[in-house]
Backbone as ProteinMPNN parsed JSONL, in Angstrom:
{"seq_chain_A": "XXXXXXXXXXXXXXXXXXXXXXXXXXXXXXXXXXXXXXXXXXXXXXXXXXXXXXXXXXXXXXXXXXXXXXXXXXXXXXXXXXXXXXXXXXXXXXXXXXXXXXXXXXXXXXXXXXXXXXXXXXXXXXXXXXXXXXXXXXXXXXXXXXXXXXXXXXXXXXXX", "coords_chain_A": {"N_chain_A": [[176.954, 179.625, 65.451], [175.312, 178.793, 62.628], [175.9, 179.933, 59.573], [173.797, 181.397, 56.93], [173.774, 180.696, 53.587], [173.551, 181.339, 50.038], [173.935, 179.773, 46.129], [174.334, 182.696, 45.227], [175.899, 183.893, 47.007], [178.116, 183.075, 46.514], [180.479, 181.803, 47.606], [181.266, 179.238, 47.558], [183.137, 179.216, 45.83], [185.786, 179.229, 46.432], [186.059, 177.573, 47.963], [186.544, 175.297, 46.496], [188.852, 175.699, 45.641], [190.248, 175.65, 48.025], [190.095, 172.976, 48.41], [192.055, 172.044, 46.937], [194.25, 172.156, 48.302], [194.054, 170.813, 50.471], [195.378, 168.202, 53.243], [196.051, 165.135, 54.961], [196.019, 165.777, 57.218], [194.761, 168.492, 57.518], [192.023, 168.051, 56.148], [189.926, 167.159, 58.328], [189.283, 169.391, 59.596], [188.59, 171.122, 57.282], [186.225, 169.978, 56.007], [184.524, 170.004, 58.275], [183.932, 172.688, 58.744], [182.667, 172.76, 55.758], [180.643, 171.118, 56.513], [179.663, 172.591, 58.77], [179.633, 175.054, 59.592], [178.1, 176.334, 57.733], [174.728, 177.132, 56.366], [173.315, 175.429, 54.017], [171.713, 175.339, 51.029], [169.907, 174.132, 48.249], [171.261, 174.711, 46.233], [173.918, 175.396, 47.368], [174.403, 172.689, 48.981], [175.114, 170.522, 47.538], [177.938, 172.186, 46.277], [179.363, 171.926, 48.476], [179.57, 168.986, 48.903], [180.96, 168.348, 46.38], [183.396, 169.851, 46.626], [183.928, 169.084, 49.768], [184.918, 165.886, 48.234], [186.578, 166.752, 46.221], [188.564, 167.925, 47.774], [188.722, 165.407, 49.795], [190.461, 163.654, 48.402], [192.574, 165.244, 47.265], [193.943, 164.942, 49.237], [194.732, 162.703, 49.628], [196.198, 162.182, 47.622], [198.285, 163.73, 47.997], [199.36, 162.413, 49.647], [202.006, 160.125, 51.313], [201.846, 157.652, 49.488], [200.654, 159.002, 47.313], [200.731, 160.91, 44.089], [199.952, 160.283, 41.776], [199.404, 159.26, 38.189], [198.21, 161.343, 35.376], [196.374, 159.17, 33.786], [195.995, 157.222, 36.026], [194.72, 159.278, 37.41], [192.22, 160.15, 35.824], [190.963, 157.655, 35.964], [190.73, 157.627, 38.367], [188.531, 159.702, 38.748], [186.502, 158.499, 37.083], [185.742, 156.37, 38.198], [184.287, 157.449, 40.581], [182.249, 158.205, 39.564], [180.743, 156.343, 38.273], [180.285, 155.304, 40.874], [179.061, 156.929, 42.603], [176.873, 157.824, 41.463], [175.625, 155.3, 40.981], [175.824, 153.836, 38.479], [177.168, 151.354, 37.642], [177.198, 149.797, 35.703], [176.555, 150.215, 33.147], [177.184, 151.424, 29.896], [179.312, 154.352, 29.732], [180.172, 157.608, 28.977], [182.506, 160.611, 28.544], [181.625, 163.545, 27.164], [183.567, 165.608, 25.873], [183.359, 168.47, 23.964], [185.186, 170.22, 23.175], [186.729, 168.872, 21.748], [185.837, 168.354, 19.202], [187.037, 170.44, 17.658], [189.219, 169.874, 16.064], [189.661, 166.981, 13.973], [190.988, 164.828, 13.833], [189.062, 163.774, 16.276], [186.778, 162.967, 15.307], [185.433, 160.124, 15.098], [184.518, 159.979, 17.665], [182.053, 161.237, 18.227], [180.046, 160.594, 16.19], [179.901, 157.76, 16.764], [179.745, 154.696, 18.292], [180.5, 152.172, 20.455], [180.916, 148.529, 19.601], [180.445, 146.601, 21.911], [178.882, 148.81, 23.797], [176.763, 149.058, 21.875], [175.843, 146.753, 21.982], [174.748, 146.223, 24.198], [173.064, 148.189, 24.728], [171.319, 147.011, 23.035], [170.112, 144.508, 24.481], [169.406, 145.96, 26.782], [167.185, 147.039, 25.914], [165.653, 144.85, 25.03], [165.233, 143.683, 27.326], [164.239, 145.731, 28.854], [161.687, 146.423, 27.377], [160.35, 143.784, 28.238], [160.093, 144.107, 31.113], [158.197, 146.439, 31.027], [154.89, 147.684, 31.262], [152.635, 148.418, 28.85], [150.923, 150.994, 29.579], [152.172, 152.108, 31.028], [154.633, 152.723, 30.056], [155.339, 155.34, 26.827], [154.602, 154.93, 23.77], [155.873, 156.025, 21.871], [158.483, 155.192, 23.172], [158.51, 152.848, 23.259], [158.399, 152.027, 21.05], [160.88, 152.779, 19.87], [163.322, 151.71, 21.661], [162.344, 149.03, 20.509], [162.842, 149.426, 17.91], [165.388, 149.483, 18.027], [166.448, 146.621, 19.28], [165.961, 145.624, 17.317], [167.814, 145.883, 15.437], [168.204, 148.337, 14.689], [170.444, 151.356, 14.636], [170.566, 153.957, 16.942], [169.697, 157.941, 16.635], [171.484, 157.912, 14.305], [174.261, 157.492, 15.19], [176.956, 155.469, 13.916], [178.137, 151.973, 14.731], [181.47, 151.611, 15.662], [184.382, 150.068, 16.381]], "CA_chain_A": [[175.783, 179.817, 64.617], [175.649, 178.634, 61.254], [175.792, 181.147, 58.187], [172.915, 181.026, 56.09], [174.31, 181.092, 52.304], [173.099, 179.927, 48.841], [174.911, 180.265, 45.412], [174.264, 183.91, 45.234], [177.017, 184.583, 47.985], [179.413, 183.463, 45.769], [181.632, 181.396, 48.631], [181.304, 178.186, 47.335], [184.682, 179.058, 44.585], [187.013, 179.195, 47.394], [185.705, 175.928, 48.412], [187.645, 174.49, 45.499], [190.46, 176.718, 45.979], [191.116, 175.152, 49.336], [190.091, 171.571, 48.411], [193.354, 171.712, 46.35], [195.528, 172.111, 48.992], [194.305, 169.391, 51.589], [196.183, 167.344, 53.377], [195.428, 163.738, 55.721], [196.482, 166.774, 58.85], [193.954, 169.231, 57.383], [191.106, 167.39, 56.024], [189.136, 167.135, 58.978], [188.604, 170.744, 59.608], [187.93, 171.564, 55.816], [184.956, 168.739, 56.066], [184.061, 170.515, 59.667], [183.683, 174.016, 58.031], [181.749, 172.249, 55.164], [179.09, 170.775, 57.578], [179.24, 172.824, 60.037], [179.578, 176.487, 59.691], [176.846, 176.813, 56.601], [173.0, 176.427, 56.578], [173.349, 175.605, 52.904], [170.668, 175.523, 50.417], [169.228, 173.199, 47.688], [172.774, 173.972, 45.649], [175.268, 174.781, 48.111], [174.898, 171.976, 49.518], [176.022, 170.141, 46.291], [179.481, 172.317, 46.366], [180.149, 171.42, 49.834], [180.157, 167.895, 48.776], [182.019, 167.873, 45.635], [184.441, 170.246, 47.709], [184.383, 167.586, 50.417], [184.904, 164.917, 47.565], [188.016, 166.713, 45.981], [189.362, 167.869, 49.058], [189.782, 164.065, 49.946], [191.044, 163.875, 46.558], [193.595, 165.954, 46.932], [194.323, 164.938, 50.525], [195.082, 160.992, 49.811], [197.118, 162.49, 46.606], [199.286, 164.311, 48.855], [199.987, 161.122, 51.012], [203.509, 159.159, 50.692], [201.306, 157.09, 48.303], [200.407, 159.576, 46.121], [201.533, 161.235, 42.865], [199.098, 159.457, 40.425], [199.663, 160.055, 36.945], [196.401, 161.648, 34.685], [195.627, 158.221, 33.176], [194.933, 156.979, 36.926], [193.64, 160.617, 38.054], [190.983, 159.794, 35.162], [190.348, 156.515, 36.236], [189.398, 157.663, 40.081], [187.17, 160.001, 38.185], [185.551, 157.316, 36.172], [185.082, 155.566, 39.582], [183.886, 158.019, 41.226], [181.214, 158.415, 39.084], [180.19, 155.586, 38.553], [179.693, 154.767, 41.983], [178.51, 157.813, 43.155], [175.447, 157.811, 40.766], [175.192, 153.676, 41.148], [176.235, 153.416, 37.039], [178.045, 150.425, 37.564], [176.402, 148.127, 35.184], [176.352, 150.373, 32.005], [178.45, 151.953, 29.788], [179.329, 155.642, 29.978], [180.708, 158.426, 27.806], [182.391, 161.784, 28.645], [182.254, 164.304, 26.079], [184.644, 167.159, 25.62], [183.335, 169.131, 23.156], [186.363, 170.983, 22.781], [187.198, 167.737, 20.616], [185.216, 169.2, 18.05], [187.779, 171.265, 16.827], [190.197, 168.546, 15.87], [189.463, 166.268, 13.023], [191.132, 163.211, 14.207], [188.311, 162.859, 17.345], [185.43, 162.574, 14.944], [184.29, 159.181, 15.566], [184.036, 160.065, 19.425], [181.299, 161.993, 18.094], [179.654, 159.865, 15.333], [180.086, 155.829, 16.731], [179.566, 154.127, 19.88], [181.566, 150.676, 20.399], [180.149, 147.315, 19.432], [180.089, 147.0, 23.429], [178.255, 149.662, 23.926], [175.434, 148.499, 21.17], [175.308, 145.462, 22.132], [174.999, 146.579, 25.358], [171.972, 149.116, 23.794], [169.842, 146.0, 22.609], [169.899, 143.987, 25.492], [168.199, 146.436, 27.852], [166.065, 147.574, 25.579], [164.938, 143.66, 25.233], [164.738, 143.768, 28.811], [162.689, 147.225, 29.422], [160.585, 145.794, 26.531], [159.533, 142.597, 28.494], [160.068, 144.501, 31.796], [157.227, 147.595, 31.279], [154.101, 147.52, 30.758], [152.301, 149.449, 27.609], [149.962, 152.103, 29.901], [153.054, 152.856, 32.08], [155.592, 153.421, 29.348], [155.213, 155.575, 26.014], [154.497, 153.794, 22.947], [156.929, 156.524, 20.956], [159.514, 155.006, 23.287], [158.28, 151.312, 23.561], [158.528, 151.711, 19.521], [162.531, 153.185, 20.043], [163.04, 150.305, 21.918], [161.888, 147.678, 18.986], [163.483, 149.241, 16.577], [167.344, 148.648, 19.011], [166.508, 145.694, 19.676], [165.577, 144.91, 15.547], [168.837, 146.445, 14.727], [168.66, 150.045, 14.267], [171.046, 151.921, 15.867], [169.853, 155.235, 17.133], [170.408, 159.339, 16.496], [172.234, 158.362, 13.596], [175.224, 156.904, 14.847], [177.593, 153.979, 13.589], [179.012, 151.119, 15.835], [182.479, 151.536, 15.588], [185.905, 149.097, 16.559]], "C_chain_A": [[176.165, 179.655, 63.144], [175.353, 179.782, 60.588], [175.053, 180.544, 57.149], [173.421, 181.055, 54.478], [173.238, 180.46, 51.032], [173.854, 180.806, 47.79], [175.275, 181.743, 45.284], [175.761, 184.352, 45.903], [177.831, 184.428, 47.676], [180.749, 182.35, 47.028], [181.96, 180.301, 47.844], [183.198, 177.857, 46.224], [185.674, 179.242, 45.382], [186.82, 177.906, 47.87], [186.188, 175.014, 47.566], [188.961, 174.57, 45.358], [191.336, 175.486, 46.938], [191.039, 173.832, 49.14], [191.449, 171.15, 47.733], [194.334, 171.452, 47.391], [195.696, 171.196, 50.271], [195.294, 168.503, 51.449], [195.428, 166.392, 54.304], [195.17, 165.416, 56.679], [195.206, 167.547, 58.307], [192.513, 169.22, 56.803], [190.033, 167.598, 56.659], [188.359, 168.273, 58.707], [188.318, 171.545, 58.868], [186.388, 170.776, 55.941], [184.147, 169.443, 57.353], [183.63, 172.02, 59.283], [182.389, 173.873, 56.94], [180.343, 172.03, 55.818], [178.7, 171.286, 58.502], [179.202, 174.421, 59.986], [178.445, 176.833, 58.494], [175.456, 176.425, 57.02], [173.149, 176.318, 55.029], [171.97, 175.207, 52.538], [169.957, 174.471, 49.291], [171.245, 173.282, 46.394], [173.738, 174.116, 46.304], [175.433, 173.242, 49.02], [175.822, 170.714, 48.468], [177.282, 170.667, 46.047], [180.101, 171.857, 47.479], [180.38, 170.231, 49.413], [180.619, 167.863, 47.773], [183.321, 168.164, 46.172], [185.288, 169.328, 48.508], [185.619, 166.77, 49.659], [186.328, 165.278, 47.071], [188.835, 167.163, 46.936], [190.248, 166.337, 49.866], [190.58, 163.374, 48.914], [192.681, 164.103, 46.933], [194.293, 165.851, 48.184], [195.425, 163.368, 50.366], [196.356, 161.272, 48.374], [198.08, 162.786, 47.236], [200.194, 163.632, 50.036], [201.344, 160.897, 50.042], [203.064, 158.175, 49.754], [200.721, 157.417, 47.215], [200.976, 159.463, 45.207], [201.308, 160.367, 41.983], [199.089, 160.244, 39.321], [198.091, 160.539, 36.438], [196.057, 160.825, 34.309], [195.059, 157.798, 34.652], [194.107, 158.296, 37.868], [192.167, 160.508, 37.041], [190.688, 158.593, 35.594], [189.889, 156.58, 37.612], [188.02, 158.579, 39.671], [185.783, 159.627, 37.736], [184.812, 156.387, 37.982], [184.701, 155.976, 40.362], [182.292, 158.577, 40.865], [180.268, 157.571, 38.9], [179.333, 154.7, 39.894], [178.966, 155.637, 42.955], [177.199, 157.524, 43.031], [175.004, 155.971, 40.452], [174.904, 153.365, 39.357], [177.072, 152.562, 36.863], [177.937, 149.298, 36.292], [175.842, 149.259, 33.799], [177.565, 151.472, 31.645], [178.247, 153.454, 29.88], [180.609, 156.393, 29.105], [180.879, 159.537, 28.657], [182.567, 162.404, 27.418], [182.536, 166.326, 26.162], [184.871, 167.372, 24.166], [184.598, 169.743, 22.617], [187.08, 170.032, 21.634], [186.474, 168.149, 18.887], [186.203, 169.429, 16.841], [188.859, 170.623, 16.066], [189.193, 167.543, 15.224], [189.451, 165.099, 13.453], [190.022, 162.927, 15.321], [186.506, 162.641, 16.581], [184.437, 161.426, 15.247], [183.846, 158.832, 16.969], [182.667, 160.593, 18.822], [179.988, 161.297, 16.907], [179.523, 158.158, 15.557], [179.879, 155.69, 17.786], [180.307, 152.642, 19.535], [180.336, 149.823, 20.235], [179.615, 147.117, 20.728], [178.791, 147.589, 23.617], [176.565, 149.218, 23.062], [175.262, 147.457, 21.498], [174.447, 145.362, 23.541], [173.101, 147.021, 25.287], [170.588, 147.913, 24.424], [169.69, 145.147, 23.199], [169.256, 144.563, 26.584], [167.424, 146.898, 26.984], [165.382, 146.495, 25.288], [164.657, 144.126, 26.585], [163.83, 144.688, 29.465], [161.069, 146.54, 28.544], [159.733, 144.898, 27.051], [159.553, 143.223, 30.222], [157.914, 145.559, 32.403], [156.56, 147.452, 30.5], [153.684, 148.899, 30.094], [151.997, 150.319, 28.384], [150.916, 152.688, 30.802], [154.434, 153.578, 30.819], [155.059, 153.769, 27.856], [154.976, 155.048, 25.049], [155.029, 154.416, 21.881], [158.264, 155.864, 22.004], [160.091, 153.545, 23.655], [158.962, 151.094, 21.779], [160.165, 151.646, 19.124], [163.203, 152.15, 20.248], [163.151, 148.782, 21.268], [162.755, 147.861, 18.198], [165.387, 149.315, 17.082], [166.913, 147.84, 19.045], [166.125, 144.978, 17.888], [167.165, 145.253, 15.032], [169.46, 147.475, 14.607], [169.344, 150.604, 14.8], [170.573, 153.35, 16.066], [170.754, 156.396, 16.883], [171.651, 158.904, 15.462], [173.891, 157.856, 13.782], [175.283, 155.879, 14.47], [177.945, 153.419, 14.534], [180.332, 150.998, 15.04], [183.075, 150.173, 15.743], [186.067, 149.654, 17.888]], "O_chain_A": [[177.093, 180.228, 62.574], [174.551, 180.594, 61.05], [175.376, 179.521, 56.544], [173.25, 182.259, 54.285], [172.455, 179.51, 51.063], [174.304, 181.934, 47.993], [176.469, 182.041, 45.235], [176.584, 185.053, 45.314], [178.754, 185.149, 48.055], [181.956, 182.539, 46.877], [183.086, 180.371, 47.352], [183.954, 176.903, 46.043], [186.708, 179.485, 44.759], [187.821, 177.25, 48.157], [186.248, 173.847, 47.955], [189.869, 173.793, 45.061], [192.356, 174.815, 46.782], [191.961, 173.235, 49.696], [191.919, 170.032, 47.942], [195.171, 170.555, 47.287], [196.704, 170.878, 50.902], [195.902, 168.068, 50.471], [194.249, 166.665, 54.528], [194.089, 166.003, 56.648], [194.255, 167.017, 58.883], [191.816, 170.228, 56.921], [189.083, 168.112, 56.068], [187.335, 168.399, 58.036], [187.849, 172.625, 59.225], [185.427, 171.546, 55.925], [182.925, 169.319, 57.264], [182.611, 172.323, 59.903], [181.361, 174.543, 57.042], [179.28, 172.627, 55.649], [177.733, 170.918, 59.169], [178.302, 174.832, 60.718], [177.967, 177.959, 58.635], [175.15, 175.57, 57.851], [173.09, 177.468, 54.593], [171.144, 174.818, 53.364], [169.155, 173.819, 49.96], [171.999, 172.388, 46.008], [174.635, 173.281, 46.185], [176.46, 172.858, 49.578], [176.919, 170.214, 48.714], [178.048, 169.83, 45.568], [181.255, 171.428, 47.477], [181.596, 170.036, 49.421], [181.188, 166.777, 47.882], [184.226, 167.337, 46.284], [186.437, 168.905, 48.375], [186.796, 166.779, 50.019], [187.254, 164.5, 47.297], [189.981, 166.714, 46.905], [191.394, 166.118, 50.259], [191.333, 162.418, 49.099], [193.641, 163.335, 46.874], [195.254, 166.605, 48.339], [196.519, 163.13, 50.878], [197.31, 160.502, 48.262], [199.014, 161.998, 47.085], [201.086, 163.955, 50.821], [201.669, 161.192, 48.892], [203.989, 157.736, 49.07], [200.318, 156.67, 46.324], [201.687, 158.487, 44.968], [202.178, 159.711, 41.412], [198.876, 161.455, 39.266], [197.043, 160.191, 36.981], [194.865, 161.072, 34.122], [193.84, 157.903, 34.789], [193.21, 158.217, 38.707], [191.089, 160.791, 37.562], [189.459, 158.602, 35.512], [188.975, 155.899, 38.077], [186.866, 158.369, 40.047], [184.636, 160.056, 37.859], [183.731, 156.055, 38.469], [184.531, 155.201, 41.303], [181.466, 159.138, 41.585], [179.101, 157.794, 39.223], [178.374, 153.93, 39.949], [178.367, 155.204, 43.939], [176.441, 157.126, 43.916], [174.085, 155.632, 39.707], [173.903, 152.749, 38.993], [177.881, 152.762, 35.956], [178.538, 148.237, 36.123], [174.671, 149.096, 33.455], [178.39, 152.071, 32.335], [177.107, 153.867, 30.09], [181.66, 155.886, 28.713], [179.988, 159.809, 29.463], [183.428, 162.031, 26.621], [182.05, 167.44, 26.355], [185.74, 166.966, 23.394], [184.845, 169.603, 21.419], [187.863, 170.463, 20.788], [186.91, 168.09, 17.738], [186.265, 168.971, 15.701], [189.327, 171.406, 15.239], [188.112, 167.27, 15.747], [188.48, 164.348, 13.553], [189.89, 161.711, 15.462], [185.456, 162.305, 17.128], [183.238, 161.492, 15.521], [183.154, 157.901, 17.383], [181.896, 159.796, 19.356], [178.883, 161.814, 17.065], [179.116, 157.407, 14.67], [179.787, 156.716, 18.459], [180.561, 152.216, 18.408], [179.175, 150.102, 20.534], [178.423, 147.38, 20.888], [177.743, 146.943, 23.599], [175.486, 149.122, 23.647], [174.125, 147.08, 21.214], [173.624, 144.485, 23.804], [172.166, 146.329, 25.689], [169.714, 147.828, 25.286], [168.876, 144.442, 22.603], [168.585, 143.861, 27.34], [166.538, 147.43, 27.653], [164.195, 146.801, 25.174], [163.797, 144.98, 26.805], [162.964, 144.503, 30.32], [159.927, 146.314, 28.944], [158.558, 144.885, 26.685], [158.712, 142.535, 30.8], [157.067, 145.465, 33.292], [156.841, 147.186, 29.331], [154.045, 150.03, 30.42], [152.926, 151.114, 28.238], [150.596, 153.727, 31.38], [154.948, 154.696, 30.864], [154.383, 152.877, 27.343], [155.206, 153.898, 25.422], [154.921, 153.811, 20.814], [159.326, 156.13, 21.441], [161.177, 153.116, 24.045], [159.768, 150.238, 21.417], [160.676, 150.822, 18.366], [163.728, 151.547, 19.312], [163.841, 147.794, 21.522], [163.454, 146.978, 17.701], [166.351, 149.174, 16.329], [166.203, 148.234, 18.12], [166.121, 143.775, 17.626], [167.524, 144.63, 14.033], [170.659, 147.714, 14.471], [169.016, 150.545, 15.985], [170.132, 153.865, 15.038], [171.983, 156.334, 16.85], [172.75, 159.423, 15.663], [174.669, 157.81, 12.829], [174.316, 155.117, 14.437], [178.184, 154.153, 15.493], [180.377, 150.415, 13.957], [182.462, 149.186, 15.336], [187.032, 149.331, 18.579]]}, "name": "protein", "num_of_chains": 1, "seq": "XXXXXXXXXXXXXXXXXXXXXXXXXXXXXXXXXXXXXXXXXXXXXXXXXXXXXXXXXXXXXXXXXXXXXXXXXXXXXXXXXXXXXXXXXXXXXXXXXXXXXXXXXXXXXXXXXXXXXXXXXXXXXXXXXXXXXXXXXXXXXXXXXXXXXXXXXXXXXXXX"}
């Protein structure tokens, strides 16, 4: 019989615990516990699968082909995200505030790459000739115009 839970019960933080310590051998029956012993709820079921997600993580790390450094432990991140949420085809930003505090990461915070703008004013041509006026805003048809005229938005610069 499944166990009814939702965040309240609090389980879900051992469910990260243990995703650390998978292996190929133990995998299964972490993933089998996941789907099978909970009735989860509108958010546990969202920890079970990130759980899941770093559990195999931390399972394929632990292989004889593991022992990926943090530049490619950020780059399965990046790809994991991207393909999760089907963001393949634009650009994407994390930000760690904590950068703040430190001087030198200012223009993380102030610029976006030429890329990136160029990037900008090409879908916003494209939404522009895409959507029609009575379906989309005409404060965000106007947004829109003025990327695609030049402007860059909220104030930032296009960086290097």
């Amino acid at each position: 019989m499944k166990l009814a839970i939702t965040e309240k019960d609090n389980i879900h933080p051992q469910w990260y615990k243990d995703a650390k310590t998978q292996t190929a051998a133990t995998l299964p029956e972490f993933l089998r516990r996941l789907t099978e012993d909970y009735e989860h709820d509108y958010g546990t079921i969202c920890h079970a699968i990130a759980a899941a997600a770093l559990g195999a993580a931390y399972a394929v790390e632990d292989s004889p082909q593991g022992g990926i450094t943090g530049f490619q432990s950020s780059a399965v991140m990046w790809q994991f995200i991207m393909e999760w949420q089907d963001y393949t085809d634009e650009p994407l930003r994390l930000t760690r505030y904590e950068e703040m505090l430190y001087p030198q990461y200012r223009d993380s915070f102030q610029t976006i790459s030429r890329e990136t703008w160029e990037w900008l004013q090409v879908k916003a041509k494209q939404l522009l000739a895409e959507r029609a006026e009575p379906n989309t805003h005409p404060d965000v048809r106007a947004h829109w115009g003025q990327i695609v005229a030049g402007k860059v938005p909220f104030g930032y610069m296009v960086g290097e």
